[in-house]
N, C-alpha and C positions, 0 to 999 in steps of 0.2 A: 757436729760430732761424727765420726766414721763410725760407719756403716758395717765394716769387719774389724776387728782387734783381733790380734794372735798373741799368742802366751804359747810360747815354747814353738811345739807340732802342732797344736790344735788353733783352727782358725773360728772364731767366735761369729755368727752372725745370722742374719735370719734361713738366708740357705744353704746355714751349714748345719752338721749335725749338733741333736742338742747337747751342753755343755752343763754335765752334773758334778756337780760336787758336793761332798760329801762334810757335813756340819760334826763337828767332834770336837768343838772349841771347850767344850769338858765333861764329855765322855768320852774322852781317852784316861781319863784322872790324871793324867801330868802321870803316865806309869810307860818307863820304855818299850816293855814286853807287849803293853796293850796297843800301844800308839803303832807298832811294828805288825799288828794283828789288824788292824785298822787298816794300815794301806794296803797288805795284803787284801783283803778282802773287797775293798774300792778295787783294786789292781782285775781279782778274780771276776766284778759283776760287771767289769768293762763301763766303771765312770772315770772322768777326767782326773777331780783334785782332790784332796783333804783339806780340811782348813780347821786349823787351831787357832789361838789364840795369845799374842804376848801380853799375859799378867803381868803389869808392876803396879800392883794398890796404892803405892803410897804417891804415887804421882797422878792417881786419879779420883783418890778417896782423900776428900777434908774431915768426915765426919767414920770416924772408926767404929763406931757402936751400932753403926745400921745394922740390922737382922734380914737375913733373904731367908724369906720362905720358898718351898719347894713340895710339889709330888713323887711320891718312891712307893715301891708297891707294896710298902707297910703301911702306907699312909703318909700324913703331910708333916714336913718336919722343918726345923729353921734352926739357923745357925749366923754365927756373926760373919757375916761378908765378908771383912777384910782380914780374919784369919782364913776364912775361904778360901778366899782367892789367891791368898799367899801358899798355900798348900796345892792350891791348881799352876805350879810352874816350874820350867826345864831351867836345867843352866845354860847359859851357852853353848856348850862344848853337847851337851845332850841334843840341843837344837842343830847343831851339824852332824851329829849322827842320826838324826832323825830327816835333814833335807840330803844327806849321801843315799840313806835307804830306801824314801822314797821317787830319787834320780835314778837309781838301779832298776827300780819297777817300774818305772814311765808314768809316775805318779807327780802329778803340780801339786807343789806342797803350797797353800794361800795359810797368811795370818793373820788372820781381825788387826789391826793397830789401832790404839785409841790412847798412846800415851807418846812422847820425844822417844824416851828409850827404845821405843816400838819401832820408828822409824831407825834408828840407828842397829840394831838386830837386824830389822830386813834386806840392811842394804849389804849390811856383813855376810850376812846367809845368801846373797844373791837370788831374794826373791822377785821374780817377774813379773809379780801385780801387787794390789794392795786391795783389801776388803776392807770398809769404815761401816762401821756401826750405826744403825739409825738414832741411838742414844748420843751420838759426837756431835750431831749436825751443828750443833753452834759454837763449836770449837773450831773456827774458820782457821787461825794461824796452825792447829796441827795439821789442817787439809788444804794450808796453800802451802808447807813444805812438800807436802806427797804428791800437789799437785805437780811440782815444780821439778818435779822427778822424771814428768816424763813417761810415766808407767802404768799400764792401764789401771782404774781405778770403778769397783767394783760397789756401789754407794746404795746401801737397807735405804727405805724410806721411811716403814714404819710410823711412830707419830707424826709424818709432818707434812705440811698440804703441798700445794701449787709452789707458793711463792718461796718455801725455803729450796724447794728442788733447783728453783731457775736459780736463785741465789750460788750455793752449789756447784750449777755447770757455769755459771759466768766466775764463779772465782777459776774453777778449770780455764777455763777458755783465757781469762787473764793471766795465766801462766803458760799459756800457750800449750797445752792437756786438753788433747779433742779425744781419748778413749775412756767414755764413759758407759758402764751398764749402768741402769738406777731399774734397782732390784724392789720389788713391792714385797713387802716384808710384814704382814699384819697379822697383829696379836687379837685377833677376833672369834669369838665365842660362839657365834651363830654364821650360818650362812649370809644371811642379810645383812653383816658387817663385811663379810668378805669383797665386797667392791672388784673383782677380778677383773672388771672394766678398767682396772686403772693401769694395765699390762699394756693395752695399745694407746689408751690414751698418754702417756709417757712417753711412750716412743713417738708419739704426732707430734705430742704439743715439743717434745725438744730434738728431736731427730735424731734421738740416739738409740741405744740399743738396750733393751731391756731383762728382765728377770722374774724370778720369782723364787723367794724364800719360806718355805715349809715349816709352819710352824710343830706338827707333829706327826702321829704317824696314817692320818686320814691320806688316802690316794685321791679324793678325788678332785680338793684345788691344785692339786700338782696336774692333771687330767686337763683341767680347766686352764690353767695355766699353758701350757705348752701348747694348745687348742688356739691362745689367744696370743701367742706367739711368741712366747716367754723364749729366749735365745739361752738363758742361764737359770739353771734350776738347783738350787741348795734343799737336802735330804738330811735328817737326824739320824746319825748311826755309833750305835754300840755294837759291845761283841756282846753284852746281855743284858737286859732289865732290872736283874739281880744285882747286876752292882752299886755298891755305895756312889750317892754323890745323886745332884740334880743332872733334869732333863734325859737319864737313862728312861722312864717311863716313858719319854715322849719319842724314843726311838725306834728306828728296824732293826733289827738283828741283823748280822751277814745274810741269810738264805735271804730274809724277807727286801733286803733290798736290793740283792740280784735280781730277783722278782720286779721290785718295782723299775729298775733302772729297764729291764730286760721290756717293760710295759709299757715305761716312759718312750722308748724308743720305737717301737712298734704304732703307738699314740702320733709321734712327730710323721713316721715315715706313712701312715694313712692319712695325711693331712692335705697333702699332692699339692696341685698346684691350682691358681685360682681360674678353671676353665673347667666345662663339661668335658668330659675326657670316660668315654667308655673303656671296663676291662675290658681283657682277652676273653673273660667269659661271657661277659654281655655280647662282645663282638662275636661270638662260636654261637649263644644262641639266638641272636638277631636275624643269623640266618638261617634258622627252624622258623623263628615263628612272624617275623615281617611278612606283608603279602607281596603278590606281584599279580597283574590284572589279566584276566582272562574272560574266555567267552563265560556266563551263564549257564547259554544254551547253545544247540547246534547252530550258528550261523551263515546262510549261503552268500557268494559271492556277489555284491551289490548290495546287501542290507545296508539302508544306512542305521550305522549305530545310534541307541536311542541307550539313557541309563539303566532299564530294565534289563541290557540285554550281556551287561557289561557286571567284574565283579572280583574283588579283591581276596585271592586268596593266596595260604600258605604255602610252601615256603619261599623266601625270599630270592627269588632266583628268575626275574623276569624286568619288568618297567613297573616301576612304583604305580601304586592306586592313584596317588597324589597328581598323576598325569592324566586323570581320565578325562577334561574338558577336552584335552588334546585330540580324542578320537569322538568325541560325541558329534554326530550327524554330519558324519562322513561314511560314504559306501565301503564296506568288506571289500577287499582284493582279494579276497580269496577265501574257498571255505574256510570255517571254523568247528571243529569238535567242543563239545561242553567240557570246560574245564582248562582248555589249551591256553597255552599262553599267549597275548599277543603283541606283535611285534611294532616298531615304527614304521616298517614299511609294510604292514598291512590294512593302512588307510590311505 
């Protein structure tokens, strides 16, 4: 799998900068004004993409009376899913004024696909990746059409272990599709399920490029995440809490994900690179406070130097201490004052 993927400008990979985008697959509510308030605000906190979602239920739902439950800050409420979801979607023509306005802003618009129609939308809309669901994974014929596209392909892991991932990139790879991120996407409740080990382990075991998808508004496996070298990080964003509809609780608001993107960023660029590598400050006071070797005491010319006589002080601006064998029990060339520094050619 490569190593680098590009989507658009931006060049996706471990040393490049990190690549966030912004999760609103329905908190935008399928509402133009919001969705157009969304990229603005991705646009203003300086992340990459947006990513919505092509809803068509009736080509991914058999059983119509499923209830989804959900958290909202009244409390927990459920509703029948497939009228749901049929309420969570744009028409076409909204979907091209919504990827014109976020072309304008220099916004990657991504959309989940997880049905045919999904694929045939993105390709009309001229979208330049594909995001698939951790819930598709065994829906192989819709991910060897996408695969066979040619375009990078952005793949949740979520429920699924080892062996459906290799699965996966080898239907990729038989289609001849080497750009894959595989995004760790876990719905876990506790720290101790978070497994964030499995960000490099991903990347080892298939030499591709990885992820991490956020499941709410906690900072600190996102922290963890880009620490362990997550290349693509997906963030929950509303423009408020307050609105109707699931997963607004689990979001940031605009300020608060300026903040975190502005954090996430700051997080990658401390990460540096894998060698000891002194700052400019360490370097400024190393020369305060390192020693450099000098007399003890008053020395006359011919002593031969003995350790007593000999003695490592501050600041750094002479022959390291680290050289004192080099003068031990050799005669003084020449006097010495206590405290002075001494040189190579004064033995």
């Amino acid at each position: 799998m490569r190593q680098e993927i590009q989507i658009r400008d931006r060049v996706i990979g471990q040393e490049r900068p990190l690549f966030i985008m912004a999760e609103c697959g329905v908190t935008c509510n399928y509402d133009m004004s919001i969705t157009r308030e969304l990229i603005d605000a991705v646009k203003e906190a300086g992340a990459d993409a947006i990513k919505l979602i092509f809803w068509f239920p009736d080509e991914i739902m058999s059983d119509k009376t499923i209830t989804y439950s959900y958290e909202t800050l009244e409390g927990p409420k459920s509703e029948n899913m497939h009228r749901m979801l049929n309420r969570l979607r744009f028409t076409f023509e909204q979907w091209m004024e919504i990827k014109s306005y976020a072309d304008r802003k220099g916004v990657i618009l991504f959309s989940t696909v997880n049905s045919p129609s999904g694929i045939e939308w993105a390709e009309k809309l001229g979208l330049e990746a594909y995001k698939l669901s951790s819930w598709d994974y065994n829906y192989f014929p819709l991910w060897r059409r996408i695969a066979a596209l040619g375009k990078p392909m952005l793949i949740d892991t979520g429920p699924v272990d080892t062996l459906d991932a290799a699965k996966a990139i080898e239907l990729m790879q038989e289609e001849g599709n080497d750009q894959s991120v595989l995004v760790h996407c876990c719905h876990a409740d506790t720290y101790e399920e978070l497994n964030m080990a499995t960000i490099p382990y991903l990347r080892e075991t298939f030499q591709t490029l990885a992820g991490y998808s956020s499941r709410d508004r906690n900072p600190v496996p996102d922290i963890m995440a880009v620490t362990l070298g997550a290349c693509v990080l997906e963030k929950r964003l509303t423009m408020s809490r307050t609105l109707p509809g699931h997963h607004h609780v689990l979001s940031l608001e605009p300020k608060e994900f300026a903040e975190h993107v502005r954090v996430l960023r700051q997080v990658q660029t401390g990460i540096g690179k894998p060698d000891l590598i002194p700052s400019k400050a360490d370097l400024h006071e190393r020369k305060r406070w390192f020693r450099h070797l000098t007399a003890r005491v008053p020395i006359k010319k011919g002593t031969v130097l003995t350790p007593d006589l000999l003695e490592g002080m501050r600041p750094e601006q002479g022959i390291s201490p680290e050289y004192l064998e080099y003068f031990l029990w050799k005669p003084a060339q020449r006097d010495l004052q206590e405290n002075e520094a001494i040189g190579w050619n004064d033995v």
